[in-house]
C-alpha positions in Angstrom: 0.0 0.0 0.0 3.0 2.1 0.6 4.4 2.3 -3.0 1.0 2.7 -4.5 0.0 5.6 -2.1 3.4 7.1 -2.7 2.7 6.9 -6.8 -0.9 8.0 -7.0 0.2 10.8 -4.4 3.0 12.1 -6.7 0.9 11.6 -10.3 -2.0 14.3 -8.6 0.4 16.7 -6.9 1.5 18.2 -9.7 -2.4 19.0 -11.4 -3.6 19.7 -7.2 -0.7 22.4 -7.0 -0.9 24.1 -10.9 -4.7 23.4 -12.2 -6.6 25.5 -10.7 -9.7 24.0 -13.0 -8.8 20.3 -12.6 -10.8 18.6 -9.6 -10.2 15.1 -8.2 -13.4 13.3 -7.0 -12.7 10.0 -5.1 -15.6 7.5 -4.3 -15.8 4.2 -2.6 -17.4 2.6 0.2 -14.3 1.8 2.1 -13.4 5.2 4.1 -10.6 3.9 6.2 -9.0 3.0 2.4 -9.6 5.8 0.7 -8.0 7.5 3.5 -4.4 4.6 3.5 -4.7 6.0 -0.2 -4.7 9.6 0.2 -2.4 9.6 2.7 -4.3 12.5 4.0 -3.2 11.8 7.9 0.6 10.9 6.8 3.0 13.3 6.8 5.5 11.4 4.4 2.3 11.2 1.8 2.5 13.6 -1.4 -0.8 15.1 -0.8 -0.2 15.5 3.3 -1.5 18.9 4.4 -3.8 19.5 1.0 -6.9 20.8 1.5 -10.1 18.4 0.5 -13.8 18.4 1.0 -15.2 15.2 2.5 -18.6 14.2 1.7 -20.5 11.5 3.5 -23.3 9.7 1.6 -25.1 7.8 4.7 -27.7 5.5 4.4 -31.3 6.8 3.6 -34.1 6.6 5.6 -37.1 4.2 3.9 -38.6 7.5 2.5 -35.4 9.0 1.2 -35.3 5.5 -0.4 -38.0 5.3 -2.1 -38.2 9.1 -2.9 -34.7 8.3 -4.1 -36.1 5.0 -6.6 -39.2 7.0 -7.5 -37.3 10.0 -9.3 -34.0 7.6 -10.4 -37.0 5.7 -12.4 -39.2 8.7 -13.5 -36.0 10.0 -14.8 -35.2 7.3 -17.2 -39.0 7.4 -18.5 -40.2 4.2 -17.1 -43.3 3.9 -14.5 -42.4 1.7 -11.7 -45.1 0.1 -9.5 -44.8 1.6 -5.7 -45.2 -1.9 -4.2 -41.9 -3.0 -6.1 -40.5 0.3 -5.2 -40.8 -0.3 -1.6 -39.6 -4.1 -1.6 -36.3 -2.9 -3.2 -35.6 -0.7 -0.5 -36.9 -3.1 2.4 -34.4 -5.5 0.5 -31.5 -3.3 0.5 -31.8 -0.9 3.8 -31.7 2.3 2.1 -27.9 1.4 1.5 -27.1 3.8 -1.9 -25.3 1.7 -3.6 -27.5 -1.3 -3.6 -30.5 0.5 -4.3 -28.3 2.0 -7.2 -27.4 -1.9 -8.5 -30.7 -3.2 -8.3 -32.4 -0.3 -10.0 -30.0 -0.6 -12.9 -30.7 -4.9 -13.2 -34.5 -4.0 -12.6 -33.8 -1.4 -15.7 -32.1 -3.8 -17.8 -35.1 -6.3 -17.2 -34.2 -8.2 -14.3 -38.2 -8.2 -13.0 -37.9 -11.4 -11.1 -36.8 -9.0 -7.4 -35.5 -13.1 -6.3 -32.6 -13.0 -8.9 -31.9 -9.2 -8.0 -31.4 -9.8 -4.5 -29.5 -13.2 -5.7 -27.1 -11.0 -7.5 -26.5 -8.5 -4.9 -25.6 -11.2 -2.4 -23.0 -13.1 -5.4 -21.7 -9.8 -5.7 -21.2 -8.8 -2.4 -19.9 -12.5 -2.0 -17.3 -12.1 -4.5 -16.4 -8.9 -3.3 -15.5 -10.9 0.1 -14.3 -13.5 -1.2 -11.5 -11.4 -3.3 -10.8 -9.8 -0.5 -9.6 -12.4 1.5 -7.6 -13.5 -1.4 -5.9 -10.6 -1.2 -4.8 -10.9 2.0 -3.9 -15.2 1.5 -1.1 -13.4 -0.9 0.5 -12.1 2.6 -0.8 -14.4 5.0 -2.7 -17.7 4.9 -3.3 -17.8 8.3 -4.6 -14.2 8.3 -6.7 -15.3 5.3 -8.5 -17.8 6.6 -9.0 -15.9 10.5 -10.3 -13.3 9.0 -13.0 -15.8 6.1 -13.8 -17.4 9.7 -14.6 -13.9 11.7 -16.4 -12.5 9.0 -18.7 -15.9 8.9 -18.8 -16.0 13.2 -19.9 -11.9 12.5 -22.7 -13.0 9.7 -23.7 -15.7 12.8 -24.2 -13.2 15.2 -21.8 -13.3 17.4 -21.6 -9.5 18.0 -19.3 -9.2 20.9 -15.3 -9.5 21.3 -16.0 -12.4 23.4 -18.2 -14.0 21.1 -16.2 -13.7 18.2 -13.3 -14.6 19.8 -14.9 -18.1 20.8 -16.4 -18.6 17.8 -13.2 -18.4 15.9 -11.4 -20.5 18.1 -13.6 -23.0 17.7 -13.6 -23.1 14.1 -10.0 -23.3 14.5 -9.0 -25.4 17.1 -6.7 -23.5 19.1 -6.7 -20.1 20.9 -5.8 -17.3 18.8 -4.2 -14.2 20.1 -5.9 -11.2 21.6 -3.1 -8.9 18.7 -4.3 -11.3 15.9 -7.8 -10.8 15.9 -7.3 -7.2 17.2 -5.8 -6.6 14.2 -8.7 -8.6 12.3 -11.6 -6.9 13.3 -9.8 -3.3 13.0 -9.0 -4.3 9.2 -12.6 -5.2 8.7 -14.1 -1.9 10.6 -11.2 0.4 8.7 -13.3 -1.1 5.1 -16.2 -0.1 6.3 -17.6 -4.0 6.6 -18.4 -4.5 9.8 -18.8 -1.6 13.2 -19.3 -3.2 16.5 -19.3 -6.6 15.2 -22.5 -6.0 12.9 -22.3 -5.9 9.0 -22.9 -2.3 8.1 -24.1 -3.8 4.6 -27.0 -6.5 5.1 -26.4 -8.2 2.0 -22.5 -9.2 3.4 -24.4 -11.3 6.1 -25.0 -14.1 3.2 -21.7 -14.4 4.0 -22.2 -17.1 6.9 
């Protein structure tokens, strides 16, 4: 992360410094990355000390939801029945970017709401999934901790204790306090999980 922070920090400096009219606009669901990436808190990062606006998209309330469906549809000139309006966002929890994805398969002609919500969860799956890849290139053990507390988490174990238990069951021996420390502070800096709950519903497919 490092090298890569250090490389997209030094490609924008130049255009944040000497273009007045160029604006950078980063997105993504994972705050705590975003932020690694930026380099926004470190002073040996390229863009330390620049100034940026931070804008927080949270999650809608059921009627921002469907307020939000109702005009994303009317826009595109097709008339969507409220009662499929309303299941979307019951499905999805007024999370933006899921309402976002299934309005675009419902768009496309996905009707059946079954085989939207079944492609939200293999997405979000795969999204999991990749991620602990990702980490199995540093550390197997890591790798398959962290597939195991995010599957205890899905199972409702929502406490240190719990978790803890749970994983060392799964794996047969007592882990350390540091190791799954450092677990569950990965999975809270990507925005996955805040005191031991999924902040995204669909990731609790995951157990």
């Amino acid at each position: 992360m490092g090298m890569l922070v250090m490389g997209f920090g030094v490609s924008m400096c130049p255009h944040a410094d000497f273009d007045r009219n160029v604006t950078f606009i980063l997105t993504g669901s994972e705050v705590g990355l975003l932020y690694d990436l930026i380099g926004v808190e470190d002073p040996k990062s390229p863009l330390f000390g620049r100034f940026f606006y931070e804008i927080d998209v949270n999650r809608f309330t059921r009627d921002e939801a469907i307020d939000f469906l109702t005009r994303g549809f009317r826009e595109t000139g097709i008339d969507v029945p409220r009662d499929v309006i309303e299941i979307l966002v019951d499905m999805f929890n007024g999370i933006p970017g899921w309402l976002i994805y299934a309005a675009n398969l419902y768009l496309r002609g996905i009707k059946d709401l079954t085989m939207v919500r079944e492609a939200a969860v293999n997405e979000a799956l795969n999204e999991l999934n990749n991620f602990i890849r990702v980490k199995a290139n540093y550390s197997t053990i890591n790798a398959r901790r962290t597939a195991i507390a995010l599957k205890c988490i899905a199972n409702g174990n929502d406490a240190w204790s719990k978790v803890a238990e749970c994983v060392e069951d799964q794996e047969g021996a007592s882990v350390s306090t540091a190791s799954l420390g450092n677990i569950i502070a990965s999975l809270e800096k990507l925005s996955i999980i805040k005191d031991y709950k999924y902040l995204d519903p669909v990731y609790n497919a995951f157990a």
